[in-house]
Each structure stands twice: as C-alpha cells, then as structure tokens.
N, CA, C and O atoms as a Tinker XYZ file with bonds, in Angstrom:
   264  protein
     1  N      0.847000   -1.172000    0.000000    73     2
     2  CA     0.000000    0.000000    0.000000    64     1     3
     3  C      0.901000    1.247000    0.000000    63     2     4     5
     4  O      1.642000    1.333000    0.979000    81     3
     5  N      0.976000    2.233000   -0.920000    73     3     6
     6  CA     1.472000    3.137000   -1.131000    64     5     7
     7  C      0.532000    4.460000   -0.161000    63     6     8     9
     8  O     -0.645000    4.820000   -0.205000    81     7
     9  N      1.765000    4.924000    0.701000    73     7    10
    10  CA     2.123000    5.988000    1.390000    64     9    11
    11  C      1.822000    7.427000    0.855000    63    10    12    13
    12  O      2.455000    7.920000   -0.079000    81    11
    13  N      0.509000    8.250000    1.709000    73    11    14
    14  CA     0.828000    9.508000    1.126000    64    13    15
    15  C      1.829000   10.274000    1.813000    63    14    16    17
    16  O      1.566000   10.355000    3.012000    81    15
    17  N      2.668000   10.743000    1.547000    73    15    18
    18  CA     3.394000   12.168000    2.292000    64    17    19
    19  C      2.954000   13.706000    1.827000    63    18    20    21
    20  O      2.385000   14.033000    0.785000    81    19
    21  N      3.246000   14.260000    2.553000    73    19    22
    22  CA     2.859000   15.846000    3.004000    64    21    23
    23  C      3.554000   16.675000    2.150000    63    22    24    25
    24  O      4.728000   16.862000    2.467000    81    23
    25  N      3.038000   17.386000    0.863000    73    23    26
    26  CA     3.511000   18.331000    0.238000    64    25    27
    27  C      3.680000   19.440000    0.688000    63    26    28    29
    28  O      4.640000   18.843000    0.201000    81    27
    29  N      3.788000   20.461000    1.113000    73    27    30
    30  CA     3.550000   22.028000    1.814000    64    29    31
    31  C      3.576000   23.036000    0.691000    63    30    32    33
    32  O      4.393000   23.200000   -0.215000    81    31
    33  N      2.526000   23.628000    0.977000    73    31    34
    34  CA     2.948000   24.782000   -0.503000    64    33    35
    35  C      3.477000   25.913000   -0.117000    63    34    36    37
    36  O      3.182000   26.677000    0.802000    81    35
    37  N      4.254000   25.936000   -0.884000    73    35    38
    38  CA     5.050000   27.271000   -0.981000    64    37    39
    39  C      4.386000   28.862000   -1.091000    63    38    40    41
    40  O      3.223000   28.891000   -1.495000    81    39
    41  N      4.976000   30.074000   -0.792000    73    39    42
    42  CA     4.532000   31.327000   -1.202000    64    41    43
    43  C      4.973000   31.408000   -3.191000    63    42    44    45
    44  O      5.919000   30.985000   -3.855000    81    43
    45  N      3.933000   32.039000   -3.463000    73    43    46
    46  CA     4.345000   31.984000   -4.606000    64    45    47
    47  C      5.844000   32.895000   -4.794000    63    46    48    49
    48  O      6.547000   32.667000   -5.778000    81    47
    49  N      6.272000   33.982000   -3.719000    73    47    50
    50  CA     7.578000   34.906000   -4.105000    64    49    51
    51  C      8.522000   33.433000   -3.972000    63    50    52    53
    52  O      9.206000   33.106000   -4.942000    81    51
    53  N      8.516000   32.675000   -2.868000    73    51    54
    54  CA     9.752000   31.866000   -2.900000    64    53    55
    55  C      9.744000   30.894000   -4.062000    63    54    56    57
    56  O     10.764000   30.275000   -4.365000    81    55
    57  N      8.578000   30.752000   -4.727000    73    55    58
    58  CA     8.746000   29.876000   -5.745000    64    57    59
    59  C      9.457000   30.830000   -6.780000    63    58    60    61
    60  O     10.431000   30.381000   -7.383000    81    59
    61  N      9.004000   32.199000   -7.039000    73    59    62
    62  CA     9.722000   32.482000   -8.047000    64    61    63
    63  C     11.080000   33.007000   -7.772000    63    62    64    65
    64  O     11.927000   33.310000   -8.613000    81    63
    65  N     11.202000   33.095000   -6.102000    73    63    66
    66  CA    12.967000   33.245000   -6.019000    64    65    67
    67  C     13.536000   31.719000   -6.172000    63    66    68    69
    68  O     14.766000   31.677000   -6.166000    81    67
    69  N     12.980000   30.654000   -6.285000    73    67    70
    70  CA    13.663000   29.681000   -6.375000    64    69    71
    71  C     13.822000   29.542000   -8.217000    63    70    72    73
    72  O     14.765000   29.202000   -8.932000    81    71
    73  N     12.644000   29.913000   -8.463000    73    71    74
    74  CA    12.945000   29.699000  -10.265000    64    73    75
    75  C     14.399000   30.845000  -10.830000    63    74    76    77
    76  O     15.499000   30.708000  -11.365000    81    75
    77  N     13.769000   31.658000  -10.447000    73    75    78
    78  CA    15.033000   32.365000  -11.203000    64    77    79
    79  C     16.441000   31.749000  -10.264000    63    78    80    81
    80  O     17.463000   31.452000  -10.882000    81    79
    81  N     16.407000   31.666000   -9.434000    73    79    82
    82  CA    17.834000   31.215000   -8.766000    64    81    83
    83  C     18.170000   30.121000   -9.776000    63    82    84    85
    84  O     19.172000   30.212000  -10.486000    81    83
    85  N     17.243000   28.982000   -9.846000    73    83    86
    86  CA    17.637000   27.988000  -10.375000    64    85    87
    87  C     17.899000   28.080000  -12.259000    63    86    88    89
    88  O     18.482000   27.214000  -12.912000    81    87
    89  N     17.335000   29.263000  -12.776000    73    87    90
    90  CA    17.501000   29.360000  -13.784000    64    89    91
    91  C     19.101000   29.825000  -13.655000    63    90    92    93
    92  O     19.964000   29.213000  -14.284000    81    91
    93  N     19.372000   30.760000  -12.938000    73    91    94
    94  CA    20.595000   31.279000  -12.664000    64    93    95
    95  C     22.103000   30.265000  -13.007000    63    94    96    97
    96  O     23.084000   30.479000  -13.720000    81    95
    97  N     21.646000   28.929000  -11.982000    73    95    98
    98  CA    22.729000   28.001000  -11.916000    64    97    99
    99  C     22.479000   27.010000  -12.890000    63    98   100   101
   100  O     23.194000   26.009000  -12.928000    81    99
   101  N     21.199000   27.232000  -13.978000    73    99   102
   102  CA    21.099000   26.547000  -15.096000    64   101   103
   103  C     20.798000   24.571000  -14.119000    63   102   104   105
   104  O     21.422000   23.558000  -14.437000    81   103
   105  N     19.907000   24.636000  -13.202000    73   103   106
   106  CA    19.581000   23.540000  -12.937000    64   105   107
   107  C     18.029000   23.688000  -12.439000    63   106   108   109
   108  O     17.433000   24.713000  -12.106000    81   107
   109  N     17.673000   22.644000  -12.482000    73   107   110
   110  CA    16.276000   22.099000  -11.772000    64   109   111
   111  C     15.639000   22.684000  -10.827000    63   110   112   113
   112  O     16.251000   22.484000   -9.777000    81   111
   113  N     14.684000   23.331000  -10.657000    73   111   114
   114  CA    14.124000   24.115000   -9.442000    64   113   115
   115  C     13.755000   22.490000   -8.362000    63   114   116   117
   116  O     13.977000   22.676000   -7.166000    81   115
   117  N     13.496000   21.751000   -8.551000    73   115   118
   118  CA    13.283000   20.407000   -7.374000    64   117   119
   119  C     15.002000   20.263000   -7.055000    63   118   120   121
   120  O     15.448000   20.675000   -5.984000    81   119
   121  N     15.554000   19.878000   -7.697000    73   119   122
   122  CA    17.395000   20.036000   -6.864000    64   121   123
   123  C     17.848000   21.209000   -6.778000    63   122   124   125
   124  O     19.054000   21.198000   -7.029000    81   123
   125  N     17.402000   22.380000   -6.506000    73   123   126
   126  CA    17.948000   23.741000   -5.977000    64   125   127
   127  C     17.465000   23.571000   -4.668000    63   126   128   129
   128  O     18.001000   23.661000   -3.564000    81   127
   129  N     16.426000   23.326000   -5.014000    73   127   130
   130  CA    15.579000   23.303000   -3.443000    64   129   131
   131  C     15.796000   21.950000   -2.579000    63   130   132   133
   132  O     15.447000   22.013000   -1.401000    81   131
   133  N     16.301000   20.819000   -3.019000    73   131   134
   134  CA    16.753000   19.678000   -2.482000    64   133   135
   135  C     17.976000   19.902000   -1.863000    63   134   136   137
   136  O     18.144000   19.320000   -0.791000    81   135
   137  N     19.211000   20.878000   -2.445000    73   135   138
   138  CA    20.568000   20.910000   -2.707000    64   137   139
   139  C     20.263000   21.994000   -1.399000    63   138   140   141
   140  O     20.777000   21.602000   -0.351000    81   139
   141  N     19.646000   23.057000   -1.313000    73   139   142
   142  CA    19.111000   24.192000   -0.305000    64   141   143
   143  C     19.164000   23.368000    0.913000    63   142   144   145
   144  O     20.089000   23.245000    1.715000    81   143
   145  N     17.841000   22.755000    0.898000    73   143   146
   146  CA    17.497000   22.138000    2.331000    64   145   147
   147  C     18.646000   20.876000    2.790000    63   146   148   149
   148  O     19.149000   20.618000    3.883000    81   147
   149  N     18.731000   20.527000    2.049000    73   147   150
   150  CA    19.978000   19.682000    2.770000    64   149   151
   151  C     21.485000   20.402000    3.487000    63   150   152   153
   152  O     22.091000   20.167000    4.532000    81   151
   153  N     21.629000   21.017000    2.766000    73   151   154
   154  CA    22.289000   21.935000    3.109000    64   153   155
   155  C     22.184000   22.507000    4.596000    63   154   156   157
   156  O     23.094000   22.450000    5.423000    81   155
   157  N     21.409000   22.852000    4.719000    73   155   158
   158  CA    20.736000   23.651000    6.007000    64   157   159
   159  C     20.041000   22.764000    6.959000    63   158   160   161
   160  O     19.632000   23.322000    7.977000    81   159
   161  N     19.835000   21.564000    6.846000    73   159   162
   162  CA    19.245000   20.860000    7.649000    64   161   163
   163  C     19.720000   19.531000    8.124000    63   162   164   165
   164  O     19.299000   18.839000    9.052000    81   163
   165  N     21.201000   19.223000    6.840000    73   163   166
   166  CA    21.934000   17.662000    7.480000    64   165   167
   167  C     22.598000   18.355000    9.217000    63   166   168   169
   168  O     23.112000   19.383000    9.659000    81   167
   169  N     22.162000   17.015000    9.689000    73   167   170
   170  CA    22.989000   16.764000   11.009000    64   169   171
   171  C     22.162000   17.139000   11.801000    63   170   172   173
   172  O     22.419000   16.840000   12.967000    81   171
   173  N     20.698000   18.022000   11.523000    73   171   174
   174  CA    20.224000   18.738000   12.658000    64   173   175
   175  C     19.491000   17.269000   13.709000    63   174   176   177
   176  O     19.433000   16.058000   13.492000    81   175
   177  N     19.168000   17.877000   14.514000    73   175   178
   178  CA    18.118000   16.496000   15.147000    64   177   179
   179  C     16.781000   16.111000   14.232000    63   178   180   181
   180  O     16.452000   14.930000   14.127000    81   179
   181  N     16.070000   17.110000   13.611000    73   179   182
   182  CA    15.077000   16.515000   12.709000    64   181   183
   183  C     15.381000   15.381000   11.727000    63   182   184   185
   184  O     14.713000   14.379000   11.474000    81   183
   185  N     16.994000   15.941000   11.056000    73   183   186
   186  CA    17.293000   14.784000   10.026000    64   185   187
   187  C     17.581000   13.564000   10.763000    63   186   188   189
   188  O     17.147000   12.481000   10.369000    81   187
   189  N     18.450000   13.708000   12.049000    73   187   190
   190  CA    18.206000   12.733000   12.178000    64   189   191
   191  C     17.092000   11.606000   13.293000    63   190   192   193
   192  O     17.319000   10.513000   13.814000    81   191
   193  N     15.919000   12.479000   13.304000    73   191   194
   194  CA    15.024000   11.649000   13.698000    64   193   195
   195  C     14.360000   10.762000   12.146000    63   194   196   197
   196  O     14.245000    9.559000   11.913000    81   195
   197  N     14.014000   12.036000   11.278000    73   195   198
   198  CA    13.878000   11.192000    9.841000    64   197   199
   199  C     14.462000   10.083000    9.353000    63   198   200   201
   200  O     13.941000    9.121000    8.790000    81   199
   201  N     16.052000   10.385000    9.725000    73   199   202
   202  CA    16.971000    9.260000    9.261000    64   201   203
   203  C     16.801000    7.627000    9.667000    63   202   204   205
   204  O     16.816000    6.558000    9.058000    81   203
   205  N     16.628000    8.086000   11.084000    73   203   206
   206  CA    15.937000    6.738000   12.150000    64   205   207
   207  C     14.737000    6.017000   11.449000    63   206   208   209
   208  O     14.686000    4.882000   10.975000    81   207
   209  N     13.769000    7.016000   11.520000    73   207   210
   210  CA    12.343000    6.585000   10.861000    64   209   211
   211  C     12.805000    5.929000    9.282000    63   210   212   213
   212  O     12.290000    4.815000    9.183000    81   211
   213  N     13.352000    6.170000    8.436000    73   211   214
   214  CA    13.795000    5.740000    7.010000    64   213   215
   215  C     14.193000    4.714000    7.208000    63   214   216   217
   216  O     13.666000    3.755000    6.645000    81   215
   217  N     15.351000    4.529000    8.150000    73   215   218
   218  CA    15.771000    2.861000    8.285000    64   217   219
   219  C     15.053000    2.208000    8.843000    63   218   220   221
   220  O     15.169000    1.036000    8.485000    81   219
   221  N     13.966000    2.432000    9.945000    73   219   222
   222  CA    13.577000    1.830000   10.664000    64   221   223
   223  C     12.176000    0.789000    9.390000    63   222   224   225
   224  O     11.821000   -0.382000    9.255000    81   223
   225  N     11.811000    2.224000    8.706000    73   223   226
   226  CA    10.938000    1.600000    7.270000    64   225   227
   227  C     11.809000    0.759000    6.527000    63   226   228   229
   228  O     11.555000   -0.443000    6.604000    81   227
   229  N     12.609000    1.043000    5.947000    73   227   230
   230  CA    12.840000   -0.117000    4.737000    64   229   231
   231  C     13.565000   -1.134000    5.523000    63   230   232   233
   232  O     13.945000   -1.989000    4.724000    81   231
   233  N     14.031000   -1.517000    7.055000    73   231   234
   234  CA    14.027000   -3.108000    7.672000    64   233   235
   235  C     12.716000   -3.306000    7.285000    63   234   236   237
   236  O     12.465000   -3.891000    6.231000    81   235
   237  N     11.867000   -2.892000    8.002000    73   235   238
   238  CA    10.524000   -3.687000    7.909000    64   237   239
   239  C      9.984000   -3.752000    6.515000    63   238   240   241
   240  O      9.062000   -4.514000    6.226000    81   239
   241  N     10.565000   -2.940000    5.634000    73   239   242
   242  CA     9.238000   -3.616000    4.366000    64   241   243
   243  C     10.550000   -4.193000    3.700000    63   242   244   245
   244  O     10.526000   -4.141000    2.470000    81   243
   245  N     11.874000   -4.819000    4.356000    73   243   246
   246  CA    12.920000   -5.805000    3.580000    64   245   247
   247  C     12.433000   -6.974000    4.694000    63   246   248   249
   248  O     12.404000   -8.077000    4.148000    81   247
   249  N     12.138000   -7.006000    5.766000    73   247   250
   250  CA    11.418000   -8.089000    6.404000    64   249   251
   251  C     10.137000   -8.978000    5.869000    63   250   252   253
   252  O     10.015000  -10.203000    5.898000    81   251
   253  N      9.210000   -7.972000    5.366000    73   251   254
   254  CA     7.910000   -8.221000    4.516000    64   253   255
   255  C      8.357000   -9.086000    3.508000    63   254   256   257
   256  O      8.045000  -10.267000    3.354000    81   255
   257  N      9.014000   -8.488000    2.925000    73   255   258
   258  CA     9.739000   -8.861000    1.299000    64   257   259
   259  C     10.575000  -10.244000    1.325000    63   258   260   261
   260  O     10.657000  -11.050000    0.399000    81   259
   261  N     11.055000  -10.313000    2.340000    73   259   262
   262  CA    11.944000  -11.449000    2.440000    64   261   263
   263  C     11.897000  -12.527000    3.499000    63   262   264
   264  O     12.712000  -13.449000    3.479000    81   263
C-alpha cells in the first residue's frame, strides 16, 4: 500500500525566487531546493530523527519482502 506524504505549498515569491535562482545556476528548481534544504538541515536532530524513521521503514518492508 502506497504511502501519502505531506507536500507544503510554498509562497508563490519563494517559488519564483527559487525559479530564477535555479535558472541562474542553469539547474532544476526540485534540486535547488533539495541541494538548499539539505544543506541547512543535514545533522540537525530533525534529520536525524527522519533518518531513524527511514531505516527503521525499509528493515521492515525488507522483512515483509523477504
């Protein structure tokens, strides 16, 4: 059974400061904004409560599976 996750919408100004940024560096507005937040958010405690939760999912659906 496929998982919904939580989109958040954006203001439309940060979308278009992210477009032109990303036009800027001639890449992808989804990896500007991937390349952004990681950036700013590896190591914090959120990532790694996420990180926990990620492994803790794919044991169990490699348990299911196998």
């Amino acid at each position: 059974m496929a998982q919904a996750y939580y989109s958040p919408q954006l203001s439309r100004f940060m979308v278009s400061v992210l477009y032109h940024e990303a036009q800027r560096r001639k890449i992808p507005m989804t990896r500007l904004t991937d390349e952004l937040l990681r950036q700013q958010l590896s190591g914090s405690e959120s990532w790694e409560k996420a990180q926990s939760l990620r492994i803790a999912e794919e044991a169990s659906q490699y348990s299911v599976n196998h």
